[in-house]
N, CA, C and O atoms as a MOPAC input file, in Angstrom:
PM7 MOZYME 1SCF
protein

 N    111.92900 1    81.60600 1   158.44100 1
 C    113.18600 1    80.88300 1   158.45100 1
 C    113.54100 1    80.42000 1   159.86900 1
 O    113.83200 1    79.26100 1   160.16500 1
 N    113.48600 1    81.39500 1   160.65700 1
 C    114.05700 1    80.68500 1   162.36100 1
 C    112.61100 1    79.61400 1   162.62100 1
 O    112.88900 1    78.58900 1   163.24400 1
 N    111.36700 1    79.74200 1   162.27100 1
 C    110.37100 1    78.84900 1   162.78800 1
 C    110.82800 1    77.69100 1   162.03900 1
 O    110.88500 1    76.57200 1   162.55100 1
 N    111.11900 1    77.90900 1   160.97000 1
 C    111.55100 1    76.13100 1   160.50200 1
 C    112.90300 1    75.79900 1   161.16700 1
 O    112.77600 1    74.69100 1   161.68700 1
 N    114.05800 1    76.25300 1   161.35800 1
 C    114.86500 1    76.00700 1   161.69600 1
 C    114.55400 1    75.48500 1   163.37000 1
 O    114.60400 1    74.29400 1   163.67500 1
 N    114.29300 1    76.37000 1   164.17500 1
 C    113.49000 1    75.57600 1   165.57500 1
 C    112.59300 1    74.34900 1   165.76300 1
 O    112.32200 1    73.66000 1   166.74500 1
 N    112.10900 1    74.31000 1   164.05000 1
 C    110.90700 1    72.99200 1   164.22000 1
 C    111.69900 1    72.00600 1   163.89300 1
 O    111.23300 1    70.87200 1   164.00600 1
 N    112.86500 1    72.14200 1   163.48500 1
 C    114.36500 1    71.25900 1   163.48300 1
 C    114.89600 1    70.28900 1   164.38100 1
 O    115.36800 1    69.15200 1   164.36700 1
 N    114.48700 1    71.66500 1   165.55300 1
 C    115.44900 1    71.47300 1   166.83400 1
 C    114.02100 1    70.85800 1   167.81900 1
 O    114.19100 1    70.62400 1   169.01500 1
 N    113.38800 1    70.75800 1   167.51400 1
 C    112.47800 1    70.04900 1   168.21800 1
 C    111.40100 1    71.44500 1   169.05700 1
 O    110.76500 1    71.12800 1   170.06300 1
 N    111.32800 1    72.68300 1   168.60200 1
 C    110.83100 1    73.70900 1   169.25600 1
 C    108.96000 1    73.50400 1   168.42500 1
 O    108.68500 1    72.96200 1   167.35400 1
 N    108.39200 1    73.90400 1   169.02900 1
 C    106.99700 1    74.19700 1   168.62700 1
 C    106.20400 1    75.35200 1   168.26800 1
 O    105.02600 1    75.39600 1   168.62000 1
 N    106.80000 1    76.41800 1   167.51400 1
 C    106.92000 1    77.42600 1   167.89700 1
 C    105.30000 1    77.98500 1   166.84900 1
 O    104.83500 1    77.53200 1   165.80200 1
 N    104.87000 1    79.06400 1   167.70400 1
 C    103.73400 1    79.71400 1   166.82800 1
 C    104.11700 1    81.23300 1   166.28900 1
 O    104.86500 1    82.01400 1   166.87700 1
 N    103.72300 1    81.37100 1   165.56700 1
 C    104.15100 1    82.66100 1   164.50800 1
 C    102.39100 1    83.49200 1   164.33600 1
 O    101.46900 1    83.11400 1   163.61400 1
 N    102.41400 1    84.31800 1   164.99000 1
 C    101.61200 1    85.07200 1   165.10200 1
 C    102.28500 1    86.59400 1   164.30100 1
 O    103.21200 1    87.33800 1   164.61900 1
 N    101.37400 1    86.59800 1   163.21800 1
 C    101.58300 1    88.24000 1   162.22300 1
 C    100.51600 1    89.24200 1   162.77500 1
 O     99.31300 1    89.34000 1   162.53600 1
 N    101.42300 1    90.01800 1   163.66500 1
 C    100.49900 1    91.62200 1   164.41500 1
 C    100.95600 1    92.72900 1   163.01600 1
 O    102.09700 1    92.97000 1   162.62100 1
 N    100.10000 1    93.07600 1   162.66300 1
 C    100.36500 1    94.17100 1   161.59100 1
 C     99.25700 1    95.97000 1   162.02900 1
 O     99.19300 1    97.11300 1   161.57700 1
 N     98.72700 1    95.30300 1   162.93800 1
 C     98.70100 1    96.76700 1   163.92900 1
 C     98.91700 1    96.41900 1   165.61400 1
 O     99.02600 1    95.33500 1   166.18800 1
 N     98.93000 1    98.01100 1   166.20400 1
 C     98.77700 1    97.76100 1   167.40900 1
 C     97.55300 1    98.75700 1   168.52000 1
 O     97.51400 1    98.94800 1   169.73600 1
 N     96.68900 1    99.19900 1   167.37900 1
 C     95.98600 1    99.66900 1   167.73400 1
 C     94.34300 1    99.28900 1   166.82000 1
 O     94.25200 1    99.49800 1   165.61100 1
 N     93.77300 1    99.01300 1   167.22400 1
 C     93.28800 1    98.22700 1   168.76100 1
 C     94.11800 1    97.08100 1   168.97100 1
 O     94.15200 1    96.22500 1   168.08700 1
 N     94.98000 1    96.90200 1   170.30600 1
 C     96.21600 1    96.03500 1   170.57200 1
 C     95.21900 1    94.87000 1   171.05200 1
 O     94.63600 1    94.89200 1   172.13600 1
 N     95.10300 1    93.84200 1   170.08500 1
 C     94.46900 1    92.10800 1   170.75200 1
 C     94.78400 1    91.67700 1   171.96700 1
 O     95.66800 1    90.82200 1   172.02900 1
 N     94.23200 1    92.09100 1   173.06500 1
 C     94.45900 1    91.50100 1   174.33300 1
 C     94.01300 1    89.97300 1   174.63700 1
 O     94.82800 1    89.25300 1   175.21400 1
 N     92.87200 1    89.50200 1   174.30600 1
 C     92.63000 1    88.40000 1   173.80400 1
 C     93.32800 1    87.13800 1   173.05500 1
 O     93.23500 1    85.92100 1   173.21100 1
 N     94.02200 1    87.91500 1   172.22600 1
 C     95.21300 1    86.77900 1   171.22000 1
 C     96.10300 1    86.57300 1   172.38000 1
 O     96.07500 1    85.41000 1   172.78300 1
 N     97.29600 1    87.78400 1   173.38000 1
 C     98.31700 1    87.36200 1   173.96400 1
 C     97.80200 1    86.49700 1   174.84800 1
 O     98.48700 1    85.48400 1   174.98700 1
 N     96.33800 1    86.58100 1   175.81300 1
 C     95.81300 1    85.87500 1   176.23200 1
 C     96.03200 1    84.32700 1   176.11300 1
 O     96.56000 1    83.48900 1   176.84300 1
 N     95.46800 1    84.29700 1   175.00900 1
 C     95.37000 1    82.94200 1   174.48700 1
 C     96.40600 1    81.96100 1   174.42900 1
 O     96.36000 1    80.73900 1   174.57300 1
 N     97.47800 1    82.84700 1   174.15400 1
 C     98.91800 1    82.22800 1   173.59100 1
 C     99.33700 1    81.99600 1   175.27500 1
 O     99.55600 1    80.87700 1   175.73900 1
 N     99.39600 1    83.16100 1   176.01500 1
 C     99.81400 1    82.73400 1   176.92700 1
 C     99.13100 1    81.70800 1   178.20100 1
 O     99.70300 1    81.32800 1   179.22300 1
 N     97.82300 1    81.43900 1   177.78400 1
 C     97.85800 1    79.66200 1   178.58900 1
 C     98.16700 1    78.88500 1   177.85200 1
 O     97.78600 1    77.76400 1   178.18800 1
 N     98.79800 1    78.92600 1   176.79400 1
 C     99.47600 1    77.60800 1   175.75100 1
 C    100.88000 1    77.37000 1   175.75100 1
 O    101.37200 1    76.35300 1   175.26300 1
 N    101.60200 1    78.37400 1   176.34000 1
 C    102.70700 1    78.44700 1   176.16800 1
 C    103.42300 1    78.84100 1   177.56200 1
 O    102.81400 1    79.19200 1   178.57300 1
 N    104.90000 1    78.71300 1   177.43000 1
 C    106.02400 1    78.64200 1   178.85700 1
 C    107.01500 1    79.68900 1   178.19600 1
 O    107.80600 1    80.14600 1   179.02100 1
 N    107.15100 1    80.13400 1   177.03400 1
 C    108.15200 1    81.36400 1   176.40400 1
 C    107.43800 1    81.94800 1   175.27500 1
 O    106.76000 1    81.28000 1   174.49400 1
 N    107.61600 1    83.29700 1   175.19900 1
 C    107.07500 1    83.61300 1   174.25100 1
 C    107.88600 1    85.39800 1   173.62500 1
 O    107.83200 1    86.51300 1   174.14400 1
 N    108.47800 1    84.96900 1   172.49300 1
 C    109.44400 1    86.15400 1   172.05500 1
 C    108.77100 1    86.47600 1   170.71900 1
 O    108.20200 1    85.86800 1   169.81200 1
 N    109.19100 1    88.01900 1   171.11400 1
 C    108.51900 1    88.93800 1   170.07600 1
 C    109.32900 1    89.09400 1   169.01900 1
 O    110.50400 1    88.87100 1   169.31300 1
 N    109.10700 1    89.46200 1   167.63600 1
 C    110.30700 1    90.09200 1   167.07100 1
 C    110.06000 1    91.38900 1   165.98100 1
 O    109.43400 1    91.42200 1   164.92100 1
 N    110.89500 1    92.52900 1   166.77500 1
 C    109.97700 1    93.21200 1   165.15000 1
 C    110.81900 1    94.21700 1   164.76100 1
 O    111.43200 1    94.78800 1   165.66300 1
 N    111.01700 1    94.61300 1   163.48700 1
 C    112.48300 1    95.34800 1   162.93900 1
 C    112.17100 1    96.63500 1   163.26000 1
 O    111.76500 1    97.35800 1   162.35000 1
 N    112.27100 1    97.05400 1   164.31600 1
 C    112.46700 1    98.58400 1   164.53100 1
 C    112.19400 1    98.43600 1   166.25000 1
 O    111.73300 1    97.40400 1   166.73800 1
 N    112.52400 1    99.52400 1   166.97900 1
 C    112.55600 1    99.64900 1   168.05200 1
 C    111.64700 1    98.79600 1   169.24400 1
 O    110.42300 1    98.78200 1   169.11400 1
 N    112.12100 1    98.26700 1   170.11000 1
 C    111.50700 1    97.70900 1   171.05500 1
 C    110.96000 1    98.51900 1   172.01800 1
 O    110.80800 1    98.08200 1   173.15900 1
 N    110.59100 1    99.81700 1   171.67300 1
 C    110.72100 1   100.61600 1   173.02300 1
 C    109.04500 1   101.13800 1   172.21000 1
 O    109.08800 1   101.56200 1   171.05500 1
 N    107.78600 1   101.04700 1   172.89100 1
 C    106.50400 1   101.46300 1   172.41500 1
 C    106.33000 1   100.55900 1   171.41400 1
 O    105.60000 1   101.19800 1   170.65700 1
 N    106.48300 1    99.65400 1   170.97400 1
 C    106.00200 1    98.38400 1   169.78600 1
 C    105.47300 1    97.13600 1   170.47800 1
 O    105.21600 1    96.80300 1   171.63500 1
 N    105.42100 1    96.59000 1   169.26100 1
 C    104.55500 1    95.20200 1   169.55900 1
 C    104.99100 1    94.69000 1   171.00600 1
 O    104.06700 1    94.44200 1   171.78100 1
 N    107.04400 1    94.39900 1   171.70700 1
 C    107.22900 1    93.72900 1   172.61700 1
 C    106.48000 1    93.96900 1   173.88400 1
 O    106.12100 1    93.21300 1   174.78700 1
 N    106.28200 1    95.96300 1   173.56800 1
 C    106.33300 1    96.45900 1   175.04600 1
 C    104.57400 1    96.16700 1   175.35900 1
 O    104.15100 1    95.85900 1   176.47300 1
 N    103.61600 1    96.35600 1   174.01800 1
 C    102.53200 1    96.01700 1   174.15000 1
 C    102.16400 1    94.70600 1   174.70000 1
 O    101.28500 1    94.67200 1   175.56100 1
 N    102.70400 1    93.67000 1   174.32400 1
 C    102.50000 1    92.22300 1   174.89700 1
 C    103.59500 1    91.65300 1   175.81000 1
 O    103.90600 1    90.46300 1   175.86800 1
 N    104.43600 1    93.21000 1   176.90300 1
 C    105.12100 1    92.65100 1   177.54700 1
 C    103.87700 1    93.60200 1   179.09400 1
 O    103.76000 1    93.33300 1   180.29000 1
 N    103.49800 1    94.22000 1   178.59400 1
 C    102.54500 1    95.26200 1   179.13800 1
 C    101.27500 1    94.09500 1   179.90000 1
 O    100.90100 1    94.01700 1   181.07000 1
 N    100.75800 1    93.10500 1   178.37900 1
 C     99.50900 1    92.66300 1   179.05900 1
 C     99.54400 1    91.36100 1   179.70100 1
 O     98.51400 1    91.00400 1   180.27200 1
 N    101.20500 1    90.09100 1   179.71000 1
 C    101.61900 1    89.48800 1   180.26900 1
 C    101.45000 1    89.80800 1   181.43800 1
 O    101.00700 1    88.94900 1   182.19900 1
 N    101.76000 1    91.18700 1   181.95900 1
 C    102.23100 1    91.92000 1   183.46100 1
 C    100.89900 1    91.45300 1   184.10100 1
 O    100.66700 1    90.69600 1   185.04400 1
 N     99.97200 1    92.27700 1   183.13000 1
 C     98.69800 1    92.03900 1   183.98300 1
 C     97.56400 1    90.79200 1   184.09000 1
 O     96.52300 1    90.78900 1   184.74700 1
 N     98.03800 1    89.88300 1   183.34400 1
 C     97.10700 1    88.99500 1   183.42400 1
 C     98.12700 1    87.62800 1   184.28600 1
 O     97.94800 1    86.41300 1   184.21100 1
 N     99.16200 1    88.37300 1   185.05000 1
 C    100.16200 1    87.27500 1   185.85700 1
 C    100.88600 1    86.21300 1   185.10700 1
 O    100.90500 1    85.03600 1   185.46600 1
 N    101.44800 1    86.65400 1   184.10800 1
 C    101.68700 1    85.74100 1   183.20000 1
 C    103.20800 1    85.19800 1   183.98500 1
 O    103.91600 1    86.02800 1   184.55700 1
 N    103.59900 1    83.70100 1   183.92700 1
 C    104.36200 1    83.20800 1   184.68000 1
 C    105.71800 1    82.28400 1   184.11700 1
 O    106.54400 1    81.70800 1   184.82500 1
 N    105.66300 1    82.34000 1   182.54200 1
 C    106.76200 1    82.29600 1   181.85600 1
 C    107.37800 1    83.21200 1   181.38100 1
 O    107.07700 1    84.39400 1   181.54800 1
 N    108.48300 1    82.73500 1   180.61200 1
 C    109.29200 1    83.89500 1   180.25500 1
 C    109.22100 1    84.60200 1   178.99600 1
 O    108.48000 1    84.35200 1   178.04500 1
 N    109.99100 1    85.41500 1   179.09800 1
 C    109.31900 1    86.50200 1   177.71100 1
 C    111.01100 1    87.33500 1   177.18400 1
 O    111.92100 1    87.86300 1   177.82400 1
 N    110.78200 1    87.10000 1   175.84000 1
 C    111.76000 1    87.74000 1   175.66400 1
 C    111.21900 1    89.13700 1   174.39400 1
 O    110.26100 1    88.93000 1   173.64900 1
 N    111.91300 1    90.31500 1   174.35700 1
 C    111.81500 1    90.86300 1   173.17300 1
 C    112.99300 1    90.79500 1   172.17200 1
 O    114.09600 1    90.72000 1   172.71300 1
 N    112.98300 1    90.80400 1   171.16500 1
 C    114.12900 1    91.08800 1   169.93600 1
 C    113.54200 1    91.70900 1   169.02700 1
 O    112.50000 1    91.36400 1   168.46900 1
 N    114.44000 1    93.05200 1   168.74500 1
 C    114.46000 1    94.34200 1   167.78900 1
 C    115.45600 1    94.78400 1   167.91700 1
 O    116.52200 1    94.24700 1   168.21800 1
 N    115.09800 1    96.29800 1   167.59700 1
 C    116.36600 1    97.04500 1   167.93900 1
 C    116.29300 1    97.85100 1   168.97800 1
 O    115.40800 1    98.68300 1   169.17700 1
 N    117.65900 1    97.51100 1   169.97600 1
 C    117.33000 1    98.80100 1   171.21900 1
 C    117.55100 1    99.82600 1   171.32800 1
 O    118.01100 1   100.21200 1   170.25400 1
 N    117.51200 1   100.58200 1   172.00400 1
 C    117.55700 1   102.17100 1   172.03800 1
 C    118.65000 1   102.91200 1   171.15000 1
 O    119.78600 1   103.10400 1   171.58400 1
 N    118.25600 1   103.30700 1   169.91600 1
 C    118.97100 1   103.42500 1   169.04800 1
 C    118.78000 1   103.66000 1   167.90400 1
 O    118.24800 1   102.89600 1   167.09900 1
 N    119.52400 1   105.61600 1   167.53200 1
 C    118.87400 1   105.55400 1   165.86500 1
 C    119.23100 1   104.98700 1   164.69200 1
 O    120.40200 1   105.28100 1   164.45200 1
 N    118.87300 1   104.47700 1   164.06300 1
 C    119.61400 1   102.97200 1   163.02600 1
 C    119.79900 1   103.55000 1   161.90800 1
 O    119.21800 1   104.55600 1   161.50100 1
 N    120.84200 1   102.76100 1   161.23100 1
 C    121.23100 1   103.40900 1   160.04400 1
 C    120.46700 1   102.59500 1   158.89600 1
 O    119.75600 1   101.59400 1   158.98700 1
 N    120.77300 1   103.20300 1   158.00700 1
 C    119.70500 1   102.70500 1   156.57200 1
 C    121.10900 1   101.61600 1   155.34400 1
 O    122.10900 1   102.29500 1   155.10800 1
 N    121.12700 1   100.44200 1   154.81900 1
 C    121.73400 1   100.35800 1   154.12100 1
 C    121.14300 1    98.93200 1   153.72000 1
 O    119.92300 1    98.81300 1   153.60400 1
 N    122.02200 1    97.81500 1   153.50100 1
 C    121.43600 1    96.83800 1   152.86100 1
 C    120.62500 1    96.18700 1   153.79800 1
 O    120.79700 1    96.36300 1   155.00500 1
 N    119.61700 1    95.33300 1   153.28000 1
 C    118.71400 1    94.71600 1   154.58000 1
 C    119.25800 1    93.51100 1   155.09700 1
 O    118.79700 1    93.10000 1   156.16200 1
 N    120.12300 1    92.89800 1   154.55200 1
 C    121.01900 1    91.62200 1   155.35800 1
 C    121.91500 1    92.40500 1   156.22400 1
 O    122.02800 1    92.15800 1   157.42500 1
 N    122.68400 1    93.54000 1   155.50000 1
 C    123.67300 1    93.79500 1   156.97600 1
 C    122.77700 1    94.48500 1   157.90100 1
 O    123.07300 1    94.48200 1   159.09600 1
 N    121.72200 1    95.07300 1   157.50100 1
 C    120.61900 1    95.69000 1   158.65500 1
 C    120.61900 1    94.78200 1   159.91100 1
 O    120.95600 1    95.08200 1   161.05700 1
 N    120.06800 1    93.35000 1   159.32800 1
 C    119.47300 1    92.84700 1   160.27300 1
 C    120.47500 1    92.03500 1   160.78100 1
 O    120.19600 1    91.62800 1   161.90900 1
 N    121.87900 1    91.53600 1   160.21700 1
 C    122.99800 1    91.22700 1   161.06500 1
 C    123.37200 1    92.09300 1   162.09500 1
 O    123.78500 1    91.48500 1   163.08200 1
 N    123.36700 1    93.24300 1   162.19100 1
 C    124.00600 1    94.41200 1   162.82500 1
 C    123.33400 1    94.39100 1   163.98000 1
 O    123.94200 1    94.65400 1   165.01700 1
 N    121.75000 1    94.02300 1   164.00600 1
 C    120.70900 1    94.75900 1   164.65700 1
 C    120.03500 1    93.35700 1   165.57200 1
 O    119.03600 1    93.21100 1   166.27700 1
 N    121.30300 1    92.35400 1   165.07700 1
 C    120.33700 1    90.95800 1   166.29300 1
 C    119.21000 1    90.50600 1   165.32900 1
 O    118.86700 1    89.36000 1   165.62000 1
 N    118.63300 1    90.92800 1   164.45800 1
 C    117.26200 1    90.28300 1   163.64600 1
 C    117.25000 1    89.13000 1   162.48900 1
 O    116.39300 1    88.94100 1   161.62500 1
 N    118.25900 1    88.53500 1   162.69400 1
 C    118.50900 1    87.23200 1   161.69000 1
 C    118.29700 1    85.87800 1   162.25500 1
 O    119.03300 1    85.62100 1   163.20700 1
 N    117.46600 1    84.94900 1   161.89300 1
 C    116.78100 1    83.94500 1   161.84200 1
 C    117.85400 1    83.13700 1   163.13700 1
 O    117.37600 1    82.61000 1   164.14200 1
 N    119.47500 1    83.20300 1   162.80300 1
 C    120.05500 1    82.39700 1   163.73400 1
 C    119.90200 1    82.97000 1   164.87100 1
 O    119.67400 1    82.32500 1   165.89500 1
 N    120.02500 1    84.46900 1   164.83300 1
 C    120.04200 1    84.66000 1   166.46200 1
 C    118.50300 1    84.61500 1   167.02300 1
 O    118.44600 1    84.10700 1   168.14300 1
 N    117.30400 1    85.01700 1   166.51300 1
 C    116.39400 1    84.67800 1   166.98700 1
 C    116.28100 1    82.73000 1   167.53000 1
 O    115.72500 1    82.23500 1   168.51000 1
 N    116.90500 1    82.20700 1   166.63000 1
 C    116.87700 1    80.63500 1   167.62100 1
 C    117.86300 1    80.66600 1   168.58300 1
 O    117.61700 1    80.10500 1   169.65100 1
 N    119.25200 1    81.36900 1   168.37700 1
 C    120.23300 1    81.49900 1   169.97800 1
 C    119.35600 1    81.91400 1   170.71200 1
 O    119.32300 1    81.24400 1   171.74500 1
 N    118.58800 1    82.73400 1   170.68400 1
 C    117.56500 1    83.42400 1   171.76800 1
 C    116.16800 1    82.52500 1   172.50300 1
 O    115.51500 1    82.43000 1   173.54200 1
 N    116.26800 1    82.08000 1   171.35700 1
 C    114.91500 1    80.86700 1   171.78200 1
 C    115.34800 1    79.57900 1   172.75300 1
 O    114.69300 1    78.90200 1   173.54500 1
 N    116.97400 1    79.54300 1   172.26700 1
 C    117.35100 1    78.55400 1   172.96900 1
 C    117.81500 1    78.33800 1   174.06400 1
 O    117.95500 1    77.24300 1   174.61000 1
 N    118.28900 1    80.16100 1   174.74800 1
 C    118.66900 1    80.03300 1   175.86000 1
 C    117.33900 1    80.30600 1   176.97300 1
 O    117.34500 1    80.18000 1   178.19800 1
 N    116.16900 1    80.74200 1   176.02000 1
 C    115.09400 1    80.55600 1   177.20400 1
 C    114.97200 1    79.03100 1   177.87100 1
 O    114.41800 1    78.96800 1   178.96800 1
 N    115.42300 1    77.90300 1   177.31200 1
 C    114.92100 1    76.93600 1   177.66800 1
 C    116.05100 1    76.33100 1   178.51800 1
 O    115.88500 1    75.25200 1   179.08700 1

């Protein structure tokens, strides 16, 4: 939903599905990052040891020189209830991932 909504707004955005992080693709962030000038993560549960910190980890080292954002949830034990107010509560809904996209630029 936010990738169509950004391809709206004139954004180009790539949607990469990580469904592990072990063995973590150093190669893929690689890739993305000589193609790209921003690049935000998003993933419903903690930002702290997940996908952001993994591909905020290998940015570091390969001098990566745009910007980077993460979106999840931050330090914080979350409560359980419906999954729309989940992800209103928690920053993870399609609009704010494009507020976020938009103030990188």
């Amino acid at each position: 939903e936010a990738s169509k909504e950004l391809e709206k707004k004139g954004f180009s955005p790539n949607i990469i599905d990580v469904w592990n992080l072990k063995p973590f693709d150093n190669n893929m962030v690689d890739k993305i990052a000589k193609k790209v000038n921003a690049i935000i993560t998003v993933e419903e549960h903690s930002i702290i040891g997940g996908l952001g910190s993994a591909v905020a980890e290998r940015l570091c080292e390969i001098g990566y020189k745009g910007r980077f954002k993460r979106i999840g949830v931050n330090d914080t034990f979350c409560e359980s209830g419906d999954p729309k107010d989940l992800l209103e509560k928690y920053g993870l809904t399609a609009k704010h991932i494009v507020d976020q996209a938009e103030k990188m630029v």
